[in-house]
N, CA, C and O of each residue as an XYZ file, in Angstrom:
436
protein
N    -146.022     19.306     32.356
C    -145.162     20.264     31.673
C    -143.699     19.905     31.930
O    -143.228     19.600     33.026
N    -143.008     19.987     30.701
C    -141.823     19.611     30.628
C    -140.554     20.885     30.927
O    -140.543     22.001     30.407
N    -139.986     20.575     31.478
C    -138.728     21.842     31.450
C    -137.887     21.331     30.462
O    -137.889     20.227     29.916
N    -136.714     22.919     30.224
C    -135.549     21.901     29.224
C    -134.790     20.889     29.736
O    -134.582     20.771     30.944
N    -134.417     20.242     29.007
C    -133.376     18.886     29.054
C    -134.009     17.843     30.366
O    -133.328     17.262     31.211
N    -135.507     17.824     30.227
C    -136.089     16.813     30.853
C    -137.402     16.475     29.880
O    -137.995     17.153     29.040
N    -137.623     14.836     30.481
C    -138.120     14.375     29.327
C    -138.569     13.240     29.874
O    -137.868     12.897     30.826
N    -140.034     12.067     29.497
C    -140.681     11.276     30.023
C    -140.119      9.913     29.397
O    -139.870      9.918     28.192
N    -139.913      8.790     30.114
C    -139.728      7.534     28.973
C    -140.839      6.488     29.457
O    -141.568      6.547     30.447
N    -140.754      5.593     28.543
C    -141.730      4.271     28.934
C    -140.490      3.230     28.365
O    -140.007      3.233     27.233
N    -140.119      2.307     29.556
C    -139.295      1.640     29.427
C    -139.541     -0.503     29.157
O    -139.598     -1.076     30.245
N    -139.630     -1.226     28.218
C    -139.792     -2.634     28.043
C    -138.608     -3.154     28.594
O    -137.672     -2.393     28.349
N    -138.292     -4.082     29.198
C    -137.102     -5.217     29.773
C    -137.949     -6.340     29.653
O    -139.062     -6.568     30.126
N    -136.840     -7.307     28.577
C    -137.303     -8.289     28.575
C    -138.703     -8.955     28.246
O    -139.155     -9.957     28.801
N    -139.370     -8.139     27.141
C    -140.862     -8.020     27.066
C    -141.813     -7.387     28.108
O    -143.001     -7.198     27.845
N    -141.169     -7.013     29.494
C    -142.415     -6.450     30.258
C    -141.956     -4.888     30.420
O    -140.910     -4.286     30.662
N    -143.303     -4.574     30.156
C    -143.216     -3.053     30.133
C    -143.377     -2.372     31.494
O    -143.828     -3.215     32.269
N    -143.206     -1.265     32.071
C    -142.969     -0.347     33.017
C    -143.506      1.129     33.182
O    -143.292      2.029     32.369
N    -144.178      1.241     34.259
C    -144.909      2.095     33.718
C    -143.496      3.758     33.350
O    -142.400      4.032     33.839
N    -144.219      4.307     32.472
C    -142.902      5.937     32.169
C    -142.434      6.772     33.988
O    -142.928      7.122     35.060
N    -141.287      6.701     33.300
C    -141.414      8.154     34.774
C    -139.896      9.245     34.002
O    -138.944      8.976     33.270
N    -140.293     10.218     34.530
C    -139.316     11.638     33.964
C    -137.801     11.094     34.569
O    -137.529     10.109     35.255
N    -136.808     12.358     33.914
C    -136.126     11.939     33.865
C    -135.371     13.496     33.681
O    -136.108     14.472     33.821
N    -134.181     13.683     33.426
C    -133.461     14.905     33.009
C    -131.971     14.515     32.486
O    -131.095     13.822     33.005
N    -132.013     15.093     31.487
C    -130.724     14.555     31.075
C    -129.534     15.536     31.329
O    -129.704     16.711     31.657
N    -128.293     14.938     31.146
C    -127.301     15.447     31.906
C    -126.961     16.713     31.016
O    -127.553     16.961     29.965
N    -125.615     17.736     31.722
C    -125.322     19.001     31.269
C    -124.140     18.358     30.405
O    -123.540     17.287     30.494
N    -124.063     19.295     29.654
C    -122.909     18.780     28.449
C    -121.653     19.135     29.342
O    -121.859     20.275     29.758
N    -120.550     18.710     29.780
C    -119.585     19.787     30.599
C    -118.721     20.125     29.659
O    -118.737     19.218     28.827
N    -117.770     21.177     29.267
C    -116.455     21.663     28.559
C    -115.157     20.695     28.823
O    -114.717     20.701     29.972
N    -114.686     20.091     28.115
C    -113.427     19.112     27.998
C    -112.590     20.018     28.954
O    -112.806     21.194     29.247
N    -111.681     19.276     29.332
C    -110.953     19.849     30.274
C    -109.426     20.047     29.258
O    -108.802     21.105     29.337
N    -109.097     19.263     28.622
C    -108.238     19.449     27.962
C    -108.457     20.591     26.460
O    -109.225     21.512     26.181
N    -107.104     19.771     25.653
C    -107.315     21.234     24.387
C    -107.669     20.517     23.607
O    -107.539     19.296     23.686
N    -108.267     21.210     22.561
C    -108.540     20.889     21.657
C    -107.894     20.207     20.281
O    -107.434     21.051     19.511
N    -107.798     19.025     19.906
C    -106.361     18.987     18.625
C    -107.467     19.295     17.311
O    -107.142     18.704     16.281
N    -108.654     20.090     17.216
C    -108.959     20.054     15.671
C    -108.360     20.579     14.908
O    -108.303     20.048     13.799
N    -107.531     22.042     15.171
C    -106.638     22.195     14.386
C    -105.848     21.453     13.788
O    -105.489     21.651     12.627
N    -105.484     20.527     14.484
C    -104.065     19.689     14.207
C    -104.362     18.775     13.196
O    -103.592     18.541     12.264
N    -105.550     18.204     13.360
C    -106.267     16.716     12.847
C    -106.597     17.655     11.745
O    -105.747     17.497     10.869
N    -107.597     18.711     11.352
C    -107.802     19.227     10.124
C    -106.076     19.389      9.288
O    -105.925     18.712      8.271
N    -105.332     19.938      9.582
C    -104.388     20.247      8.718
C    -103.179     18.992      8.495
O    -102.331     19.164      7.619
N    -103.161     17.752      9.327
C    -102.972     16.753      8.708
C    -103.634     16.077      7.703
O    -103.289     15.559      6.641
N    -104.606     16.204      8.265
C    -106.053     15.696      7.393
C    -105.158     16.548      5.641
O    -104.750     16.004      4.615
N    -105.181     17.529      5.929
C    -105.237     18.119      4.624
C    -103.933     17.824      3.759
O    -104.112     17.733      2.544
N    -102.883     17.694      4.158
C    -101.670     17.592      3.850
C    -101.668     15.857      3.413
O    -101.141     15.514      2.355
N    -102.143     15.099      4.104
C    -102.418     13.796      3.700
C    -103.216     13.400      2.594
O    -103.039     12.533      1.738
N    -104.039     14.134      2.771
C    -105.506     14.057      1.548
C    -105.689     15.228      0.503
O    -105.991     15.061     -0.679
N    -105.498     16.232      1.018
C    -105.851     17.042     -0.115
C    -105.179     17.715     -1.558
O    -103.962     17.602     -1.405
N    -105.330     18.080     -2.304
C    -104.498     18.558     -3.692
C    -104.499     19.743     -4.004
O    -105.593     20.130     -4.417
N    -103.502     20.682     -3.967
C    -103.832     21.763     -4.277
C    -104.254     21.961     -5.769
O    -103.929     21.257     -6.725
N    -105.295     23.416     -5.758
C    -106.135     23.890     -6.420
C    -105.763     23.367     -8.379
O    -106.233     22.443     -9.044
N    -104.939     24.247     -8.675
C    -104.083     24.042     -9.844
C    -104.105     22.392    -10.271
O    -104.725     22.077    -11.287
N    -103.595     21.626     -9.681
C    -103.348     20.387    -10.016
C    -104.246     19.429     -9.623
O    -104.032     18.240     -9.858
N    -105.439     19.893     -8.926
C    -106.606     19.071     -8.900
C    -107.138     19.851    -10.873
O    -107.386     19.074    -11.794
N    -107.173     20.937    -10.998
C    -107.917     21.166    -12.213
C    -106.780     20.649    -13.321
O    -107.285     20.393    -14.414
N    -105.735     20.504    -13.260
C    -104.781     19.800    -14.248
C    -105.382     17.901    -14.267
O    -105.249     17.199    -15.270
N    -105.873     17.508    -13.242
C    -105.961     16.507    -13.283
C    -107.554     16.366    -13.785
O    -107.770     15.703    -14.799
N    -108.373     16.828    -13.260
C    -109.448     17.279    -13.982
C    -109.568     17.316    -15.404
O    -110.129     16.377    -15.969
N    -109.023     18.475    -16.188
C    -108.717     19.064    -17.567
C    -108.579     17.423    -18.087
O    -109.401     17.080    -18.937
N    -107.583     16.391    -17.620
C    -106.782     15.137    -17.777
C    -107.825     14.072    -18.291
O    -107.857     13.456    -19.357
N    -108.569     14.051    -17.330
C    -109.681     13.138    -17.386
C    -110.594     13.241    -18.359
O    -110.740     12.332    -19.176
N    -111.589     14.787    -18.397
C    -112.403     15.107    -19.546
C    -111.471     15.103    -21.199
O    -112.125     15.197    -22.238
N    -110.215     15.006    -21.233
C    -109.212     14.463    -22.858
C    -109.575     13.743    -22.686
O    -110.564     13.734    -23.420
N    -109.552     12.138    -21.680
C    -109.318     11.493    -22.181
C    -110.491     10.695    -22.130
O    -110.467      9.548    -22.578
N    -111.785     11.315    -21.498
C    -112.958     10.972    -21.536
C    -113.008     11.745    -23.442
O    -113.003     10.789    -24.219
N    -113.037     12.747    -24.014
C    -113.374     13.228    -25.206
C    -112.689     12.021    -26.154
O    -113.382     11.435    -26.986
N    -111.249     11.695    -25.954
C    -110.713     10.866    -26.729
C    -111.492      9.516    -27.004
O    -111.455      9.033    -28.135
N    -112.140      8.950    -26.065
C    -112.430      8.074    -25.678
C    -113.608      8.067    -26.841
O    -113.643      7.295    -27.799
N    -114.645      9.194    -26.510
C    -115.957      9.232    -27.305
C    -115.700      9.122    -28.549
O    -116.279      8.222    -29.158
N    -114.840      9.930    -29.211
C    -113.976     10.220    -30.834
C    -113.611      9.045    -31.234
O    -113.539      8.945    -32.459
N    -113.256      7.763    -30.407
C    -112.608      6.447    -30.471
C    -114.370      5.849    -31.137
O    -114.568      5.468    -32.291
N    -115.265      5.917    -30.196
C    -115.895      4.944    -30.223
C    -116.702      5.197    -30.986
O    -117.284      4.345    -31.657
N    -117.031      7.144    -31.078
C    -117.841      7.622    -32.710
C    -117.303      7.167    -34.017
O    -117.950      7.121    -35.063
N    -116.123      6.852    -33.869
C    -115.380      6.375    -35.095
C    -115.354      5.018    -35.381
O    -115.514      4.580    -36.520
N    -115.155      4.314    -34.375
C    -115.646      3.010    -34.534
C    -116.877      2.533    -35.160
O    -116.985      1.591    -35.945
N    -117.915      3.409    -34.654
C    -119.229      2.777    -35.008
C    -119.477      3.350    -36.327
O    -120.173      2.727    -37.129
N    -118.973      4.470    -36.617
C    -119.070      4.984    -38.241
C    -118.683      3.768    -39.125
O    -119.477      3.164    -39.845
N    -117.126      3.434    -38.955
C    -116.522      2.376    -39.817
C    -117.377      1.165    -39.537
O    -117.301      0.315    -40.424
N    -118.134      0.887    -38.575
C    -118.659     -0.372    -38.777
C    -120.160      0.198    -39.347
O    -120.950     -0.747    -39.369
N    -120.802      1.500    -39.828
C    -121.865      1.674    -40.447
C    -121.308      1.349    -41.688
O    -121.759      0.446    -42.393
N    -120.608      1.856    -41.905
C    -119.471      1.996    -43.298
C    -119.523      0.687    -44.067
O    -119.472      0.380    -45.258
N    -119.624      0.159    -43.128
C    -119.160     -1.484    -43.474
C    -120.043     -1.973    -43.446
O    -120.099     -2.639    -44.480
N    -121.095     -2.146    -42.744
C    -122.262     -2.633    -42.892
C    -123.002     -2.162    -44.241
O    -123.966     -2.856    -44.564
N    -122.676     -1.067    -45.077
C    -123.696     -0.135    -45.952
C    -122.401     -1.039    -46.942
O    -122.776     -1.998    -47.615
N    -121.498     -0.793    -46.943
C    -120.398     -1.382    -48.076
C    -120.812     -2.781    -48.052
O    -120.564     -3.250    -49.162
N    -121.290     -3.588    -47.347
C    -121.677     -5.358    -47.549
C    -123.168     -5.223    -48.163
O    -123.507     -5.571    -49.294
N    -124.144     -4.523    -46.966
C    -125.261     -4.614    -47.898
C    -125.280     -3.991    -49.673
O    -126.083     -4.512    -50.447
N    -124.398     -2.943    -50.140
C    -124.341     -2.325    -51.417
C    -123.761     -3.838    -52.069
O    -124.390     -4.289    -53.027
N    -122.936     -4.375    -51.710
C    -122.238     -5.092    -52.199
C    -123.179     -6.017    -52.536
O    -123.245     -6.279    -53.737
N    -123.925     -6.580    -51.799
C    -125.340     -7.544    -51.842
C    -125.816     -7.218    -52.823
O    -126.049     -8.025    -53.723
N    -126.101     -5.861    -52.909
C    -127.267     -5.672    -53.668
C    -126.459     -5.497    -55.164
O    -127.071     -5.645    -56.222
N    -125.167     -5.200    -55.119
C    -125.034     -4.632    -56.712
C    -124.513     -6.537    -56.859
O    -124.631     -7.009    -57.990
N    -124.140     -7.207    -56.067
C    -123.557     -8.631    -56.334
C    -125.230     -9.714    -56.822
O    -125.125    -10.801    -57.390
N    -126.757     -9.023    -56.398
C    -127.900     -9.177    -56.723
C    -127.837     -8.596    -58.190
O    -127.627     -9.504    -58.994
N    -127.920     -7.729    -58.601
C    -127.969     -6.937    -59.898
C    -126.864     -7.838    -60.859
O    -127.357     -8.433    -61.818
N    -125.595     -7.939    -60.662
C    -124.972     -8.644    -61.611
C    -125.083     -9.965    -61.604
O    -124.235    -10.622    -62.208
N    -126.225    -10.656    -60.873
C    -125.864    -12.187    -60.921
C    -127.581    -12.352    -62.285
O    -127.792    -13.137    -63.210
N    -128.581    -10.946    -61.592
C    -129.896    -10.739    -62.160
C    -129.293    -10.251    -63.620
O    -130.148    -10.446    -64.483
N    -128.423     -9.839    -64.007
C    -128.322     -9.361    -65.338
C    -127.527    -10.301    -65.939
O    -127.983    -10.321    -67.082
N    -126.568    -11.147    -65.896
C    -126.029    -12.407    -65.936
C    -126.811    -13.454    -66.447
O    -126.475    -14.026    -67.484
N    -128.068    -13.836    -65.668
C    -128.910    -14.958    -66.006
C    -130.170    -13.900    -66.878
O    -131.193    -14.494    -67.219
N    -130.104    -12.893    -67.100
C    -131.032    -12.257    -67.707
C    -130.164    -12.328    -69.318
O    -130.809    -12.367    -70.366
N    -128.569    -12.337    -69.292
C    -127.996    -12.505    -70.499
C    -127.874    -14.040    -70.609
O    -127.410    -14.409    -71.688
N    -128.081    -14.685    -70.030
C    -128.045    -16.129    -70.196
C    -126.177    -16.634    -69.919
O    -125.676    -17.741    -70.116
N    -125.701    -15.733    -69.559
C    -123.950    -16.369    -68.529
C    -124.679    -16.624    -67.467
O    -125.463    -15.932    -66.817
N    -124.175    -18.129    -67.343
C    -123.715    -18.486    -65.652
C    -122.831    -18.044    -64.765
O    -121.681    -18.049    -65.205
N    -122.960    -17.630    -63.576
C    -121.512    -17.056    -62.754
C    -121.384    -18.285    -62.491
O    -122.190    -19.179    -62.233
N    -119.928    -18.220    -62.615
C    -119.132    -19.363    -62.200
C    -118.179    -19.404    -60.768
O    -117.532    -20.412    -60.486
């Protein structure tokens, strides 16, 4: 039976093993000095952090120009459907007048 903050090990050195024996581990003691977390958090913050407002201004910033971005590239790919449907029409009505052409007996020249 184990008490708190004691505990059994089995120890290897060097490939040879040993047989376990208990052990207790030490008491945590209280720093003797003070504490700086205050200090370190509110540098911390003044160094790194953004206030509220202008983190969401910068925010707001990003999703424009993420939306702009999409509007760019929905539009892009329209004009190149556009264009793709305007070449194939073109095919096909440039098929029709070359088929009605040799159906009137003109050569395109």
């Amino acid at each position: 039976n184990l008490c708190m903050q004691e505990f059994y090990i089995k120890m290897t050195i060097d490939g040879e093993a040993f047989d376990p024996f208990s052990a207790e581990t030490l008491s945590v003691i209280k720093p003797d000095h003070e504490s700086y977390k205050k200090q370190i958090i509110e540098l911390s913050r003044k160094k790194y952090a953004v206030q509220l407002e202008e983190f969401k201004k910068i925010e707001e910033e990003k999703a424009r120009k993420e939306k702009e971005e999409e509007n760019l590239i929905k539009e892009e790919v329209k004009s190149d459907s556009e264009k793709e449907i305007l070449v194939s029409l073109g095919k096909e009505s440039g098929k029709k007048e070359k088929q009605e052409n040799e159906d009137a007996g003109d050569p395109l020249i």
